[in-house]
C-alpha positions in Angstrom: 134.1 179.9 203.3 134.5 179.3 207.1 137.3 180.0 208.7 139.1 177.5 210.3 141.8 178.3 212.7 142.2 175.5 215.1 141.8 171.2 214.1 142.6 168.4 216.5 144.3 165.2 213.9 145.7 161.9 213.9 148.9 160.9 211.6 150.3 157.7 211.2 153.5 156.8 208.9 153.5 153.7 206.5 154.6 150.2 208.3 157.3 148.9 206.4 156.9 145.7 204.3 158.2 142.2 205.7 161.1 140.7 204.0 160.4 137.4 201.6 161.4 133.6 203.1 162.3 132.6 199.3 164.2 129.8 197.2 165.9 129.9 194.2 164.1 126.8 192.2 165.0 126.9 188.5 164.9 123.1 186.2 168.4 122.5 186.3 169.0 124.1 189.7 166.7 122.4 192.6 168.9 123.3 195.6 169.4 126.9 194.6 169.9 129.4 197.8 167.6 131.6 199.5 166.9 134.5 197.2 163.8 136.4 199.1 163.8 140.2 198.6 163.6 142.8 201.3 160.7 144.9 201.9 159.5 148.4 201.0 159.9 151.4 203.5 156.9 152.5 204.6 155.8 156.1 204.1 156.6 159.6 205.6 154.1 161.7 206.7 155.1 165.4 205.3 153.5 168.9 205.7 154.2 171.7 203.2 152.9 175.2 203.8 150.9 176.2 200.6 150.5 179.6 199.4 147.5 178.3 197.9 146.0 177.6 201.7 144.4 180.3 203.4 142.5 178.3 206.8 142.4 174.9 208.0 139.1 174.1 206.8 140.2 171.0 204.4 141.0 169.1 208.0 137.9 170.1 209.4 136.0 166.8 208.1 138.7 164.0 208.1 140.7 163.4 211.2 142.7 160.6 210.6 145.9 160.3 207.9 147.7 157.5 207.0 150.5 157.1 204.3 150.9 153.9 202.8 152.3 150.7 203.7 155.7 149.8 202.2 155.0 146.4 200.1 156.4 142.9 201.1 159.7 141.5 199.8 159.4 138.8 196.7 161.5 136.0 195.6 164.3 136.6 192.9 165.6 139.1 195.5 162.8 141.5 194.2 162.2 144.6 196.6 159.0 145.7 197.4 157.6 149.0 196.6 157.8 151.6 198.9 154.8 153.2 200.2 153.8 156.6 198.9 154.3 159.5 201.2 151.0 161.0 203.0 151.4 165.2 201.9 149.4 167.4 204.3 149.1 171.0 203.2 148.7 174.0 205.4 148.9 177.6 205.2 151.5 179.8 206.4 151.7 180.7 209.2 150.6 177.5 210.8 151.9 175.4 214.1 151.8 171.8 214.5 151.8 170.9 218.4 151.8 167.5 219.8 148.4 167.5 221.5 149.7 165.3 224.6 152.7 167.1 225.5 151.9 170.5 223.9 155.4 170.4 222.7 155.7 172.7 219.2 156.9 170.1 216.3 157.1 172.7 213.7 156.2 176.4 213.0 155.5 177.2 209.6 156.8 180.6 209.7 157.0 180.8 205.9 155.4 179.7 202.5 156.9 176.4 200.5 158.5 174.9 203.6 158.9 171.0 203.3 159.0 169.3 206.7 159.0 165.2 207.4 157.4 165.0 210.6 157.3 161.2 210.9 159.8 159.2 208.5 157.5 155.6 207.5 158.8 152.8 208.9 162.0 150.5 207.2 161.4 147.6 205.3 162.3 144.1 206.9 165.2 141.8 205.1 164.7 139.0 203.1 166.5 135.6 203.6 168.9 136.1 201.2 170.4 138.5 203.5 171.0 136.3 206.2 172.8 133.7 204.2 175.9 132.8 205.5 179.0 129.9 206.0 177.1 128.3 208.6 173.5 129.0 207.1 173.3 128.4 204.0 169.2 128.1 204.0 168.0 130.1 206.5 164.1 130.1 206.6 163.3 133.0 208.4 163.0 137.2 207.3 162.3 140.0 209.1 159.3 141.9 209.6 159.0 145.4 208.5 159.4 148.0 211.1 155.8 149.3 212.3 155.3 153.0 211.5 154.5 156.0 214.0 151.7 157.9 214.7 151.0 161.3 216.8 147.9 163.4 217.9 148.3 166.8 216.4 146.7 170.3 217.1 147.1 172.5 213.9 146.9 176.1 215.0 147.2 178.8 212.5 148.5 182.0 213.4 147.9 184.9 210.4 151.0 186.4 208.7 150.8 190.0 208.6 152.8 193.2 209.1 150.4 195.3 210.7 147.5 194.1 213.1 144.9 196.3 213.5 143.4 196.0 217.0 140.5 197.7 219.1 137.6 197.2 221.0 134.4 195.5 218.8 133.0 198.5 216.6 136.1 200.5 216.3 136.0 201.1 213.0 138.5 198.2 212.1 136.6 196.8 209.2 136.1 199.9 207.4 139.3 201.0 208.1 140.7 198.2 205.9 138.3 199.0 203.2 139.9 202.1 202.5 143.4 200.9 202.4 143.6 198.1 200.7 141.3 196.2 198.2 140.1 193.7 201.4 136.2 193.6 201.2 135.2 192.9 204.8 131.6 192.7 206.1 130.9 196.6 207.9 127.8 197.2 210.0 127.1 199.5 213.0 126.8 196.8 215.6 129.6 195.1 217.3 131.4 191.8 216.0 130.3 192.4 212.9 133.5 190.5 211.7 134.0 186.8 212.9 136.8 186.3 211.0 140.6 188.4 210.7 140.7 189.7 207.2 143.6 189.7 205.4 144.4 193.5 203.1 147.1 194.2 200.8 147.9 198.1 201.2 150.3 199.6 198.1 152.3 202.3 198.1 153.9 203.8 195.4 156.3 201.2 194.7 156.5 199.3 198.2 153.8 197.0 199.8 152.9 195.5 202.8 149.7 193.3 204.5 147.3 193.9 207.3 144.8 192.0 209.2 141.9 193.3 210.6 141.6 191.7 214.1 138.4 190.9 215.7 137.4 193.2 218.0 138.8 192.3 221.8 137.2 193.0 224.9 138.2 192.7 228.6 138.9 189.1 229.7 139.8 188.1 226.1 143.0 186.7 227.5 141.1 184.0 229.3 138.2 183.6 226.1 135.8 186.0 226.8 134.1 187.2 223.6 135.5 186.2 220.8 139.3 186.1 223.3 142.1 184.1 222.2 140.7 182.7 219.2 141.9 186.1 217.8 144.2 187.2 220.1 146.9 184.5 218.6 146.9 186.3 215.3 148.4 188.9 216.1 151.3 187.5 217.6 153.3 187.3 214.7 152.5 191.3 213.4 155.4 193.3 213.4 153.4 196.3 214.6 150.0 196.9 216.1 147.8 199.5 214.9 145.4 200.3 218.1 142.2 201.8 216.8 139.6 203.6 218.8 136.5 205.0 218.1 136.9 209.0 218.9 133.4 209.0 219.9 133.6 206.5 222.3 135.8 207.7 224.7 134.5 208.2 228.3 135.2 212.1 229.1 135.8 211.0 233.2 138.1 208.3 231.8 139.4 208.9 228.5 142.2 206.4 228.8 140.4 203.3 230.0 139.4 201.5 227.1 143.2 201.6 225.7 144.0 200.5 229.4 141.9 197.9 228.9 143.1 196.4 225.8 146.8 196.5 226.4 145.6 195.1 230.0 144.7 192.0 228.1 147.9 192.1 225.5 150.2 191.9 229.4 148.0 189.4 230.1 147.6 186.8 226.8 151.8 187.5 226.2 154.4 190.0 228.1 156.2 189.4 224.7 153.1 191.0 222.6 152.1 193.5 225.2 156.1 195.3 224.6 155.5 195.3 220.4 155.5 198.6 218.8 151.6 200.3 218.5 150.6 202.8 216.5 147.7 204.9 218.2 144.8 205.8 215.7 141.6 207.7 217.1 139.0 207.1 214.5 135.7 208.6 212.7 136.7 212.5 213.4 133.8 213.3 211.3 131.8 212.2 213.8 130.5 215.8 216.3 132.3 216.0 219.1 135.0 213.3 218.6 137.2 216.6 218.1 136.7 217.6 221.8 137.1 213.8 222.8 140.5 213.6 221.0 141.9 217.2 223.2 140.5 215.7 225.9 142.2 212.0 225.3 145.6 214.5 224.3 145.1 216.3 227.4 145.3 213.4 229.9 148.4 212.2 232.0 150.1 208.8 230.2 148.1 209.5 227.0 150.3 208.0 224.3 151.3 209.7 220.2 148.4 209.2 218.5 147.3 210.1 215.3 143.4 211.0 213.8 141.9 210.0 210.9 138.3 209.3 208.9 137.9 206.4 207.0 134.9 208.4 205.7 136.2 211.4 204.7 139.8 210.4 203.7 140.8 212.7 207.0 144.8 211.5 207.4 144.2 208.4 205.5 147.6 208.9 203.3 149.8 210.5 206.4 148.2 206.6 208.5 149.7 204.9 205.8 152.9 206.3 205.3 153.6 205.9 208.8 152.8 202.0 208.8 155.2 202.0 205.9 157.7 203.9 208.2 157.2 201.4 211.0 157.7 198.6 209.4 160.8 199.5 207.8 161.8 200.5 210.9 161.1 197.2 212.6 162.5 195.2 209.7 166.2 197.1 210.1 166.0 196.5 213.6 165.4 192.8 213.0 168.3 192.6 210.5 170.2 194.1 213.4 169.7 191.7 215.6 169.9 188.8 213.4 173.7 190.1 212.0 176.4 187.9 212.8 179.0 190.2 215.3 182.1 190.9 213.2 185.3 189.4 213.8 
C-alpha cells in the first residue's frame, strides 16, 4: 500500500430542506388553515479518527464530499427527513487545516475522537408557522438555510514514542527489525525506506511504539531529499533516538554529521530541535567503527552516546531498556506539567 501523508479536499454540509406552502383541505373542511411542514436539517460533515486507518490513501482518488440535503417540508405539518451526516475517517494522528488561511481546525491527537466540523444547514418553516391573528393564510415558507463548505489539507503526523532519526543508510531499518516485529525493506543503499514504519517493541510487561524515520539530509528543512515530508513525523515523538553509522564518521570531523542533522531539527522547529535524543552509534561489528566511536568520544561537545549491533545483538537489550527509561521519564514529566497547582 502507498503511503499517503498529505491530501488537498473539498467538504460541503447538507442545505437544509424548504418549508411547505400547504392547506388543510379535507370534505367537510374546505377553508381549513395552512398546515405546511417545516423542512429537514441538512447534514454535518464529521471526521472520526479510526484505529482501523493507517494513511490517507482512501482520499487520495475522490476530492470532493458532500452530506445530504435535508428533505422539503409536506403538508399535514409533515417534517421532512433530515439529511444523513457525511463521516470522513482518518487515522490518528491526523490535522485538518483550512487550506486558505492555514488555520488548524482540528488535531487528531488521539484514536475514536468524534469531531463536527461543519454542522448542515437548518431546515426552513412551513406556513403553518407563520399563522397568526392578522394572517390567518399566509402563502409563503421559508427556504432552508444553504449549507457550508471548506478547502481542507489533511496532514498526518505519526504517533509514536520514540523516532528513530539519522542520516539515509544509518542503519534505521534494521534497527527496527530487531526490536520489534516491524518488517521494513533493508538494503545497503540509501533511501531504501520511502515510507516511516511503524514497530511495536515489548518489554517484559510494558510496551511502547517506534517509527523508523526516513533518512534526513542537510536542507531537509526546506525539502531537500525526502525533507519535510518526513521531518513532520517526528514532531509528535516523545524522544528521538539519533542513529549513526559508526563507520561513517569522518575522523577530521567526527561530529559533523550529528551537527548536521540537529542543524536541520533548529531549523524545521526550535520546539523539536530542544526534545530529548538518545545518541546510538551503530554497526560496531563493522572494523574500525571501534576506533571511530573513541575518536567521536574523544571530541569537544560530543554528546552520551551509547553503541550497539543490530547484527550481533551488541547492547540491543541495555538500547531498549533505556528507551523504556526515557519515556517513562518524559511521561512523569508531562503529568507534571499538566497537574492542576494545589490549593
Amino acid at each position: 500500500m502507498k503511503f499517503i501523508d498529505e491530501v488537498c479536499i473539498t467538504v460541503r454540509s447538507g442545505d437544509g430542506g424548504g418549508g411547505c406552502v400547504s392547506f388543510r383541505r379535507e370534505k367537510y373542511i374546505p377553508k381549513g388553515g395552512p398546515d405546511g411542514g417545516d423542512g429537514g436539517k441538512g447534514g454535518d460533515v464529521v471526521f472520526f479518527s479510526s484505529p482501523r486507518k493507517r494513511t490517507l490513501q482512501h482520499f487520495q482518488h475522490k476530492k470532493e464530499y458532500s452530506a445530504e440535503k435535508g428533505q422539503n417540508g409536506q403538508g399535514r405539518q409533515k417534517t421532512g427527513r433530515s439529511g444523513a451526516d457525511l463521516l470522513l475517517e482518518v487515522p490518528p494522528g491526523t490535522v485538518i487545516t483550512d487550506a486558505e488561511s492555514g488555520a488548524v481546525l482540528k488535531d487528531f491527537s488521539r484514536a475514536e475522537e468524534h469531531f463536527i466540523l461543519l454542522p448542515g444547514g437548518r431546515g426552513g418553516q412551513g406556513n403553518a408557522r407563520f399563522k397568526s391573528s392578522v394572517n390567518r393564510t399566509p402563502r409563503f415558507s421559508q427556504p432552508g438555510e444553504s449549507g457550508q463548505h471548506l478547502h481542507l489539507k489533511l496532514e498526518l503526523k505519526l504517533l509514536a514514542d520514540v523516532g528513530i532519526m539519522g542520516f539515509p543508510n544509518a542503519g534505521k531499518s534494521t534497527l527496527i527489525r530487531v526490536i520489534s516485529a516491524a518488517r521494513p525493506k533493508v538494503a545497503d543503499y540509501p533511501f531504501t525506506t520511502l515510507i516511516p514504519n511503524l514497530g511495536v517493541v515489548r518489554m517484559d510487561d510494558e510496551s511502547f511504539v517506534v517509527a523508523d524515520i526516513p533518512g534526513l539530509i542537510e536542507g531537509a528543512h526546506s525539502g531537500a531529499g525526502l525533507g519535510i515530508r518526513f521531518l513532520r513525523h517526528i514532531e509528535r515523538t516523545r524522544i528521538l533516538l539519533h542513529l549513526m553509522d559508526a563507520a561513517d564518521i569522518d575522523p577530521d570531523n567526527p561530529l559533523s554529521r550529528f551537527a548536521a542533522i540537529n542543524k536541520e531539527l533548529e531549523r524545521y522547529s526550535p520546539e523539536l530541535a530542544k526534545k530529548k535524543q538518545l545518541v546510538v552509534l551503530s554497526k560496531m561489528d563493522l572494523p574500525g567503527a571501534d576506533v571511530a566511536a573513541e575518536l567521536f568520544a574523544m571530541t569537544e561537545g560530543a554528546p552520551e552516546f551509547m553503541c550497539i549491533s543490530a547484527a550481533t545483538g551488541q547492547g540491543i537489550r541495555d538500547l531498549k531498556y533505556r528507551m523504556l527509561k526515557m519515556i517513562q521519564d518524559a511521561d512523569r514529566k508531562r503529568d507534571a506539567e499538566e497537574e492542576p497547582p494545589s490549593a
